[in-house]
N, C-alpha and C positions, 0 to 999 in steps of 0.2 A: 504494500500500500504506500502511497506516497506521503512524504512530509508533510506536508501541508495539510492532508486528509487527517493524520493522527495528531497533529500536533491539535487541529480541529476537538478532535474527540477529547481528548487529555486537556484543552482550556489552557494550553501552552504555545507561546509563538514559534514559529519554525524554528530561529535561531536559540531560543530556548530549551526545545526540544533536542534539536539536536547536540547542544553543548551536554546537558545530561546524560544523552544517549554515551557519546564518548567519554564520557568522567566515569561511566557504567553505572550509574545511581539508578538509571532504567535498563533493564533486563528485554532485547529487542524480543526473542522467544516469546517471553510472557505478553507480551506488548501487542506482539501479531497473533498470539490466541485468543488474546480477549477481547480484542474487533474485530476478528472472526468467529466469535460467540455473540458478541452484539449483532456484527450483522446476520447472521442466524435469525437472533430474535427477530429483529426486523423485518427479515422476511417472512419468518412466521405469523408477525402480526398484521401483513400485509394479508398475507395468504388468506388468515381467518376474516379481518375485512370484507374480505371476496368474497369469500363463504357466505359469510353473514350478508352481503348484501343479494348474493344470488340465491340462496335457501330465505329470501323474508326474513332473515334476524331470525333465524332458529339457534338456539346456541351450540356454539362450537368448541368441543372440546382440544386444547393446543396443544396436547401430549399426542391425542389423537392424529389432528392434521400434521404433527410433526413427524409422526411414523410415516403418515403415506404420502406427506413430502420427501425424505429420506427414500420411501419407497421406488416414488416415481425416478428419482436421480439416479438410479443402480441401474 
């Protein structure tokens, strides 16, 4: 992901971000799992959105649409 996109997410400016990055005070690993777990979320709260706007607001279980989101990707 790009600088700019993470320093975004973290509420840090680029040149911020990255000074940390290199001092190591930020762990880049951890850093690209855990906006890759948000955007996850994300999309699953998109997804259920969808759902929900195509089923009439039926409720949507998100463990649910996460499996056969997961599903459909295989």
């Amino acid at each position: 992901m790009k600088l700019e996109h993470l320093s975004l997410i973290m509420g840090l400016t680029k040149s911020e971000l990255k000074k940390r990055l290199e001092l190591g005070q930020i762990d880049p690993q951890l850093l690209n799992q855990q906006v890759s777990e948000y955007s996850n979320d994300l999309k699953l709260d998109a997804l259920c959105d969808a759902w929900n706007f195509r089923y009439e607001f039926e409720q949507i279980d998100k463990y649910e649409a996460q499996q056969k989101m997961t599903d459909s990707e295989v």
